[in-house]
N, C-alpha and C positions, 0 to 999 in steps of 0.2 A: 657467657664469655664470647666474646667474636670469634668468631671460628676462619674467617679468612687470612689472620694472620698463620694457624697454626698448618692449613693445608699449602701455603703458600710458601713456610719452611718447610713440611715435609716436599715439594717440589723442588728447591733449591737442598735439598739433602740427599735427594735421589741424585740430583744431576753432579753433584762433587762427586758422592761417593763414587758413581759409574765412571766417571773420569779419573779418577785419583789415581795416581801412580806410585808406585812401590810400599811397601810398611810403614810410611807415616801417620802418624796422626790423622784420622778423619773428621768430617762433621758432626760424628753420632754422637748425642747427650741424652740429658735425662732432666729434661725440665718439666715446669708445671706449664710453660706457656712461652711465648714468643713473638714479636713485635719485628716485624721487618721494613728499612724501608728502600724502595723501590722506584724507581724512576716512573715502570708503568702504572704502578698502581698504591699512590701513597697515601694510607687513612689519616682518618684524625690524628694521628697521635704521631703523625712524620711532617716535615717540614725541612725548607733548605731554605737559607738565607745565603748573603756573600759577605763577605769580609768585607769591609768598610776601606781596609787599609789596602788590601793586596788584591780584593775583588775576586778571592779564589772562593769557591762553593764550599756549604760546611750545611750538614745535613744532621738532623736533628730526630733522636722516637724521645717520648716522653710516656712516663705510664706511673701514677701514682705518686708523685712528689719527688720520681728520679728522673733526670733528663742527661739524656744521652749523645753528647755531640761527636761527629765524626768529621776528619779531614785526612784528606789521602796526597802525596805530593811524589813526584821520581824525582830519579836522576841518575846519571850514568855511574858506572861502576867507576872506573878512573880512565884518562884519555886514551891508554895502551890498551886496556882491555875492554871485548865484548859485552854487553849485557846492560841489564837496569836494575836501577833497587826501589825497594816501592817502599813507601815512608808512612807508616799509618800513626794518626793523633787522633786520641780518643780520649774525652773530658767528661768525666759521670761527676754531676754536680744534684749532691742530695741533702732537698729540701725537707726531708722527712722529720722524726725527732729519733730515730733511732739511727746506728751505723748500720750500712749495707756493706757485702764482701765482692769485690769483681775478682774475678778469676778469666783466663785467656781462653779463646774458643776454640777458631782456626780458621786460617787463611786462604783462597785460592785464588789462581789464575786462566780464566775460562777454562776452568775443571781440576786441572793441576793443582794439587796442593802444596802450598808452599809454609813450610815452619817458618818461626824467627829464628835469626841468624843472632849470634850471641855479640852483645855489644859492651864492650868495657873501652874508660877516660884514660885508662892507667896508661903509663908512657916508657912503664919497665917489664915490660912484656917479654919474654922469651922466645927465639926461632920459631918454636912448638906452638906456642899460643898465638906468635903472631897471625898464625894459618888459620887456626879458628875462630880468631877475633878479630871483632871489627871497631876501630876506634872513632866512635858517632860524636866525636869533635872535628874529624875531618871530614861529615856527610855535610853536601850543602845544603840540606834540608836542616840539620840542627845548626848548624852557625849562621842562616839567615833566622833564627828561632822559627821557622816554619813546626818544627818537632823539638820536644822537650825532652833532655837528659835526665829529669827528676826521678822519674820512675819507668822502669822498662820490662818489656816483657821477655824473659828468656827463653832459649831453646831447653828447658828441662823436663823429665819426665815427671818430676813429682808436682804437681798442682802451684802455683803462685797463687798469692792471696793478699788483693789491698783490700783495705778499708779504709770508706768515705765515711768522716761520721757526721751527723748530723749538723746541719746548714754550711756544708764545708763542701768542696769542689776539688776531686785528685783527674791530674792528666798524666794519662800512660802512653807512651811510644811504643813500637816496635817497627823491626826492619827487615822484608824479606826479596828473597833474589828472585827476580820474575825469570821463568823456566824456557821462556821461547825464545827462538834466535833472533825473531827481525818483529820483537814487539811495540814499534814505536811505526808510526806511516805517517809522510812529511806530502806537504802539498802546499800551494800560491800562500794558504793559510796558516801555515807554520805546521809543526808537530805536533802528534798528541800521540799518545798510547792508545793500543787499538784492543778492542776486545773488551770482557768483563773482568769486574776484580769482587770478587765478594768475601768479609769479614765478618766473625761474631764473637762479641764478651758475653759473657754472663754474670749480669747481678742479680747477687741471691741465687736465687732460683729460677730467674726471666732472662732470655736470651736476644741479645740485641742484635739486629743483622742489619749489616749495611750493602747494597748491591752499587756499587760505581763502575758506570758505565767509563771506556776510558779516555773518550775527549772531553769529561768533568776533573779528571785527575791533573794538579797541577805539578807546573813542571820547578824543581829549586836548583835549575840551574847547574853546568859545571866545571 
């Protein structure tokens, strides 16, 4: 087995955990193996192509008949208020002959860990709910379909669990609130979010990691 993917998540596992802030969720799992890809150092089995249409980056690990695609997109929390949201699309497309199960891994922002924020369409929401919820028909990341409503990841404690079954292709969103106050640096050349963002699923038992650096992350607008 190649062994620089696995010392190269246990180095991106040290560096969240050490950073991570308060009792959330962390990086640590419990896998057979791990596939990361990386801007510095992408093996065989990583690849990034552009989008034909939009020209945004979409970054690719591949490992036994599962391919793993990744796209990351902001955008501003709304014109009144501070902050950004960070849009992640993730498309495990398996070629196998059996189903595979993805399950959520976790999120950060150069160190900081950030959960997902719970995303519900419904439009009869409550005071109470509305606070907790966020209706991902009004992100402009899902109404430019940059991210898909189809299936989402939630902030819950008890495990999530798709399955892809065989020759079939599921894409999962989720959405979290990037933690720093002045995360985005504007210059002659427009903006970009500054800093690292790094995610992982797991399928099966293989843990997929994507590291985006943040002038690849695109912007949907708002």
């Amino acid at each position: 087995m190649n062994q620089k993917p696995i010392f190269a998540l246990a180095f991106v596992l040290f560096t969240l955990c050490t950073f991570a802030q308060d009792d959330i969720p962390t990086f640590k799992t419990q896998t057979k193996s791990a596939l990361i890809w990386d801007e510095g150092s992408p093996d065989h089995a990583a690849s990034s192509i552009r989008d034909p249409l939009t020209g945004n980056d979409i970054h690719k690990l591949s490992y036994g008949g599962v391919e793993v695609s990744s796209r990351l997109g902001y955008e501003k929390v709304s014109s009144y208020q501070a902050g950004k949201l960070l849009n992640y699309v993730t498309t495990i497309a398996n070629n196998t002959e059996s189903n595979v199960s993805v399950r959520y891994g976790g999120a950060s922002v150069d160190g900081h860990v950030t959960p997902p924020l719970a995303l519900s369409p419904a439009t009869d929401l409550n005071n109470h709910d509305r606070k907790e919820m966020w209706d991902f028909r009004k992100l402009n990341c899902f109404k430019s379909k940059f991210a898909t409503g189809d299936a989402l990841f939630a902030p819950t404690s008890s495990p999530q669990v798709f399955t892809v079954r065989p020759k079939t292709a599921v894409t999962i969103s989720f959405v979290t609130k990037d933690p720093r106050e002045f995360p985005v640096l504007c210059s002659m050349d427009g903006c970009h979010i500054k800093g690292t963002v790094r995610y992982y699923i797991t399928v099966d038992r293989r843990d997929y990691v994507f590291v985006w650096s943040g002038h690849s992350i695109a912007y949907c607008g708002d």
